[in-house]
N, C-alpha and C positions, 0 to 999 in steps of 0.2 A: 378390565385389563390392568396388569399391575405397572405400576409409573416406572421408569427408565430413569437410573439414577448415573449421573455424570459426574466423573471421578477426573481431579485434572492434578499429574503429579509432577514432581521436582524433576528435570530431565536430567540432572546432576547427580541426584540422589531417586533412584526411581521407587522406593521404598517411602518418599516422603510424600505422602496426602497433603494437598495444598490447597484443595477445594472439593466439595461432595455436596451435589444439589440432583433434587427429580425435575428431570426435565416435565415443561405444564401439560404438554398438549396440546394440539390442535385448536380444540373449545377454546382454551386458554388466551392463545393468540388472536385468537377472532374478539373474545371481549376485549382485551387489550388494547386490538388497532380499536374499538370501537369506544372506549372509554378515552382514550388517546384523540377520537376525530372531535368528541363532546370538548374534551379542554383545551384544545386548540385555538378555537374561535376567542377562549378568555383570552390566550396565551397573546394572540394577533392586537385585540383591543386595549393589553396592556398599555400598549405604545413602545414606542421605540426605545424611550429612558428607561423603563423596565427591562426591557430585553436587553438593553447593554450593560445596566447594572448587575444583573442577576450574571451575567457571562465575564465581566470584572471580579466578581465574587468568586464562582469557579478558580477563574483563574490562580486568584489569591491563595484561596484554599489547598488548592494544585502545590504550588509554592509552598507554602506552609506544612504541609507533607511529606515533601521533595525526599529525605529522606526515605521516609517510610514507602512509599511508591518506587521507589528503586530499588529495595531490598524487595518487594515482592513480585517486581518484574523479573530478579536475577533468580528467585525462589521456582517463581512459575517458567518459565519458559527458558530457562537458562542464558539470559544475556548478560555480557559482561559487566562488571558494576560503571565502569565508564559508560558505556555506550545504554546501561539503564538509565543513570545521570542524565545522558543528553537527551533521552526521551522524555524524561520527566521534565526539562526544563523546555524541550520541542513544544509538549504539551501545553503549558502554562500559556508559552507564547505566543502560539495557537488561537487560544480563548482569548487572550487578549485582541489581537489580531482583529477578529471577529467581532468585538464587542464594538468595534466600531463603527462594524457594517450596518448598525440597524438604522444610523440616522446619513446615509446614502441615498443619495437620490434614488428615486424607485421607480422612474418614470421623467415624463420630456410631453412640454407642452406646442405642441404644432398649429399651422395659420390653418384656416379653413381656404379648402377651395374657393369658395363666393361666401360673402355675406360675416356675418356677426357671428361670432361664436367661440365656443376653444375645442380643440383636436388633444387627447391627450393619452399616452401609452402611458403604461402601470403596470410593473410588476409585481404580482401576488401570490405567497405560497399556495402550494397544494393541498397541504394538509396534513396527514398522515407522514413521514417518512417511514420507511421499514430500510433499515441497513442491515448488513449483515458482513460481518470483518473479522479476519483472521488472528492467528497466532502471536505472529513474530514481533508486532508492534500493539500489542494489547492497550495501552492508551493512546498514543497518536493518532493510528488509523480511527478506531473509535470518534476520537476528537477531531478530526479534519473533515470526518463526514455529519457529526453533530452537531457542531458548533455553527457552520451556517446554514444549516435546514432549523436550526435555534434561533438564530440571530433575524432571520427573516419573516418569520412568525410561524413555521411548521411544529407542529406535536413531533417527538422520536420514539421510537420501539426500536432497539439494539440488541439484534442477534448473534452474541459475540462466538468465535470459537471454545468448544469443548474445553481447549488446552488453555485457553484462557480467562476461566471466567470468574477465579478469585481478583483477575485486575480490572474487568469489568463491571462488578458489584461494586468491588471500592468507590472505583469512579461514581459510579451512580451515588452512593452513601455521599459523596463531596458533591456532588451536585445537588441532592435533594437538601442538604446543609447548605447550601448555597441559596434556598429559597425558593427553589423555581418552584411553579404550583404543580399540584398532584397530578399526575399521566400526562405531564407535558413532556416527560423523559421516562423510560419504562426500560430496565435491561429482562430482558428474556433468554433465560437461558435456555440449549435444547440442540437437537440434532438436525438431522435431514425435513423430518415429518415437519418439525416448528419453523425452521428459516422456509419449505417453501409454502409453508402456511404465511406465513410475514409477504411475502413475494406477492401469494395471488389476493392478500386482502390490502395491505398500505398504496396511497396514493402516488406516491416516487419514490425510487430504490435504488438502493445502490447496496453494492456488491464487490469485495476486494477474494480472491481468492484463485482455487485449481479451473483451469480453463475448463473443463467438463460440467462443471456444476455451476460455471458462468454461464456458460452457452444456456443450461436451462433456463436460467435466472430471467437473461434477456429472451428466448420464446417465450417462457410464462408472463412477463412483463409485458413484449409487445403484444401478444393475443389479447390480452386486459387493454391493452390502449395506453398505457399507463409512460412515465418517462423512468427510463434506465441507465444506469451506466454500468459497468463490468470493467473491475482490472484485473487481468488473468496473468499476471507472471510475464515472463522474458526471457529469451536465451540470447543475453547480450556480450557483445562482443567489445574487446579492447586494440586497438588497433596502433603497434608502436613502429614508428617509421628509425632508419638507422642514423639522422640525428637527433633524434631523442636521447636525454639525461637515462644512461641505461641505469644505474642504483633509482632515482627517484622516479625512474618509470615503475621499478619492479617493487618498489616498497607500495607505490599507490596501487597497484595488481594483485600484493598479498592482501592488503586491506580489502580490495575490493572482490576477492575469493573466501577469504577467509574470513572474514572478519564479521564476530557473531556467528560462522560457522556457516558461512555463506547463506544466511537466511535470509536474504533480502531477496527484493522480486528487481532489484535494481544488480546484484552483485553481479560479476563479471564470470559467465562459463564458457567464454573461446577466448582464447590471446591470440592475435593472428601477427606475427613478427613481419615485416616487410624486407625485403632483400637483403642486406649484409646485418640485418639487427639480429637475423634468427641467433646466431651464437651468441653472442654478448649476454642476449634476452633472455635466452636459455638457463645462462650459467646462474645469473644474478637474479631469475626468478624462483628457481630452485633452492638458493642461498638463501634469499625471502622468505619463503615460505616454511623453509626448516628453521627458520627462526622464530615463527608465528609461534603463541605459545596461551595460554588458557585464560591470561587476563582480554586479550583480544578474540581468543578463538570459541571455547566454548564447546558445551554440547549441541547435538542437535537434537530435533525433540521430541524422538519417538525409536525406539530400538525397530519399526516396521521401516523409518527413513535409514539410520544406519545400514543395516542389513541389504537395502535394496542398493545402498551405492557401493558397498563393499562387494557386491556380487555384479552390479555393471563394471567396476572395475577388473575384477577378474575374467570376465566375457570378455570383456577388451583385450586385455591381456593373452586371451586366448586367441584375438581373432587376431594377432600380431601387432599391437598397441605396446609401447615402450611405456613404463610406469615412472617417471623421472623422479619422482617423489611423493611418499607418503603411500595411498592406498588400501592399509587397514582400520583396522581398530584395536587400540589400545589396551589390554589386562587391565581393567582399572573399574570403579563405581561411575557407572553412569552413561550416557548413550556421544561416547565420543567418537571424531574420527581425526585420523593427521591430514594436514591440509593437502591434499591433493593436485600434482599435472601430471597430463597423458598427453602424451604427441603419438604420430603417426595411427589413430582412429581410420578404423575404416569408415567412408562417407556415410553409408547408411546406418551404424551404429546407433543405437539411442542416448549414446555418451555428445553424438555432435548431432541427433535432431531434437533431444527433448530434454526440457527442465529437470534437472535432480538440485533437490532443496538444502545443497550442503556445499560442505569445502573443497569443491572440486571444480577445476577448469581444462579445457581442452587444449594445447600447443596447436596453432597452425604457419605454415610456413607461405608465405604468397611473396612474387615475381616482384611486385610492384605497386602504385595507389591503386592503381585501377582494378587491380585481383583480389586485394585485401577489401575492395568496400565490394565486390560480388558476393566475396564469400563472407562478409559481414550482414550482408543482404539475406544470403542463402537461407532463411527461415522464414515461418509462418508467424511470428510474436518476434518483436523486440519493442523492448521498453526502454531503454537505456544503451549506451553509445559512449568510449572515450577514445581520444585520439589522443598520443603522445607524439610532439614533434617541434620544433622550435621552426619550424619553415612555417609562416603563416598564410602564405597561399595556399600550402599542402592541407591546413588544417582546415581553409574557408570551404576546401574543396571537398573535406570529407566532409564537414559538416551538412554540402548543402544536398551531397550523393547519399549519405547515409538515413536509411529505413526504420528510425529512431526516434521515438517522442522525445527524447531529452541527449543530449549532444555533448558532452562536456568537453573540452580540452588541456590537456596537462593535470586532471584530476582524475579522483578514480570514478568507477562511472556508477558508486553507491550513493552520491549525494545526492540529497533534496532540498531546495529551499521550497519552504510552507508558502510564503505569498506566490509562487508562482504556476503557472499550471502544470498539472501531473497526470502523466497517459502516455502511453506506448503508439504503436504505431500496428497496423493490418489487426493481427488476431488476436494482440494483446490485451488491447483495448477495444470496448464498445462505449459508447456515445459519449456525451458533453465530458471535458475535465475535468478534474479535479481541483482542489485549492484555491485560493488566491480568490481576484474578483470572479474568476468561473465558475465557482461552487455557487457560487451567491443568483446566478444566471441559472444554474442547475436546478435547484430548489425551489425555482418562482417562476409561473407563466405570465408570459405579455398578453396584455389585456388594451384595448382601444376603447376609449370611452368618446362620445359625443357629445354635447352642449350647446343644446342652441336657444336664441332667448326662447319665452313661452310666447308662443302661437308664429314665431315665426317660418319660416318657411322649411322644409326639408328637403 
């Protein structure tokens, strides 16, 4: 059967080849995870000083590229050269981060019920990781799921996105220059057949991506027995009450619509305005938005994502949806679109039940707190959550009503900070979080060990 070769091009310049590799195959991934489960065991007995040196190294190296890894984040997948920047420098500090974890306590010493002895829980990798991670953040996500299934003593096999797998290789090329020993880190490139060959052979997995190929991820995962997590996207909502800073609400709303080209699994696609904000919101987010412009916005990454929201947009349109701004795409090289809002959506529309991967948000109008966190509610996935309001009861209240893994107030609701945990809420998410000390929990089962002297009693 002839190999499957994976072409991943400039979204900018869609004429620009920026990566060309055959995906391995199936066979491939199986010796992989299995040369992976062999050098693991060294990888564990390094010790710990090993495994945070080697992940200080990365880091450095990271650093020491910063350039060069921003220009082919902006090459590959179109993000603006700022927001490549921050990713490269996310990255680095990431790895740092983690190089700390490995001389963490990994366990907790307990009294015995009766008699002489020690009681003690331990936590120890799995073994294998098998990731598998998207597009839009070609080395973070990689790196948030790497670095403490690394840091902990697990082997990695990363199964990056198609679109992105000239920043995937890099990465590996700095890491393997970083020393770690052979098949302790392994990038795999490849498609459907390879990532859910990684799935049904690595010991824990993780999975950032389209909620459809999550849900497989986790059946294949849990029928194996195996631990999973799945972040599937967001249809999150921003919620601006009418004392809200209406400029600084709507500038944090164009950012977090726009910005990158609304590719984030955090970015904001409902604005739900609260009683007398609808106007003001209106006017000053539309001003926003048509101000947004290519250093912030960008392509999006595929002329099949274009097209499909350009044609939700007009469906709307049709179904008596007011287009307040934006809506096409531009005469120009490359897969762009103008930042997008639509108000008046009808309910059932798939402009206000489901994910589109671009710069477009939905206008809604609600009564009051209590209407805007229903229909902030109103979904099967949300990952993210911002509340503008200077009243701080108003915002304790959305915070603690809102159906949101991350919450923000008076920001927009695309940030992340890395030390802390990351995960959605109902459909967005499946099992343990992400980041911070929770990855580190994620990656290693507790284990009870007993001690008691010899021959004495049990």
């Amino acid at each position: 059967m002839p190999a499957v070769t994976i072409l991943s091009y400039n979204p900018a310049d869609p004429e620009d080849l920026v990566a060309e590799v055959d995906a391995p195959g199936v066979e491939a991934v199986r010796a992989t995870v299995g040369r992976a489960r062999t050098a693991q065991a060294g990888w564990l007995a390094a010790g710990a000083g090993a495994r945070s040196a080697a992940l200080t190294r990365i880091a450095e190296l990271v650093e020491a590229n910063a350039e060069e890894l921003a220009a082919l984040v902006v090459r590959e997948v179109g993000k603006p050269l700022a927001e490549a920047r921050g990713e490269v420098a996310r990255t680095a500090a990431i790895w740092r981060y983690y190089a700390q974890a490995p001389f963490a306590a990994s366990g907790a010493v307990h009294e015995t019920a009766a008699g002489p002895g020690l009681l003690l829980t331990r936590r120890r990798p799995y073994g294998v990781a098998g990731l598998v991670t998207p597009w839009n953040f070609p080395l973070a996500i990689p790196t948030w799921k790497a670095a403490p299934a690394l840091a902990v003593g697990n082997s990695v096999v990363l199964k990056p996105s198609s679109e992105a797998i000239g920043c995937a290789l890099r990465l590996a090329g700095l890491i393997a220059e970083a020393g770690l020993p052979t098949d302790v880190f392994t990038v795999l490139p490849g498609g459907g057949a390879e990532g859910g060959e990684l799935v049904g052979s690595a010991d824990v997995v993780s999975f950032t991506g389209s909620t459809g190929v999550g849900r497989q991820v986790v059946r294949t995962a849990t029928e194996r027995g195996i631990p999973v997590q799945a972040e599937l996207g967001g249809l999150n909502a921003a919620l601006v009450l009418p004392d809200a800073d209406m400029a600084q609400a709507a500038a944090h709303l164009a950012a977090a619509i726009a910005g990158y080209a609304g590719q984030k699994c955090t970015a904001t696609s409902r604005v739900i305005a609260v009683g007398a904000a609808y106007e003001p919101l209106r006017a000053a987010l539309v001003k926003a938005l048509e101000q947004v412009d290519d250093t912030s916005c960008g392509p999006v990454i595929n002329s099949a994502t274009r097209d499909e929201i350009v044609a939700a947009v007009a469906s709307a349109r049709d179904a008596g949806a007011e287009v307040l701004t934006g809506g096409g795409a531009p005469e120009r090289t490359g897969w762009y679109l103008a930042p997008t809002l639509v108000a008046d959506v009808p309910d059932d529309h798939p402009l206000r039940r489901e994910e589109f991967f671009g710069p477009i948000a939905v206008l809604h109008a609600a009564a009051d707190l209590d209407e805007a966190i229903a229909l902030a509610n109103d979904t099967p996935y949300t990952l993210s959550a911002s509340v503008h309001t200077r009243d701080l009861d108003a915002a304790l209240a959305a915070a603690d009503r809102l159906d949101a893994g991350m919450i923000r107030v008076n920001a927009p609701s695309s940030g992340v900070d890395f030390h802390l945990p990351f995960g959605g809420a109902k459909g967005a998410s499946h099992g343990d979080r992400e980041q911070g000390a929770a990855a580190l929990d994620f990656y290693t089962t507790s284990r009870t060990v007993t001690l008691l002297p010899a021959g004495g009693a049990s």
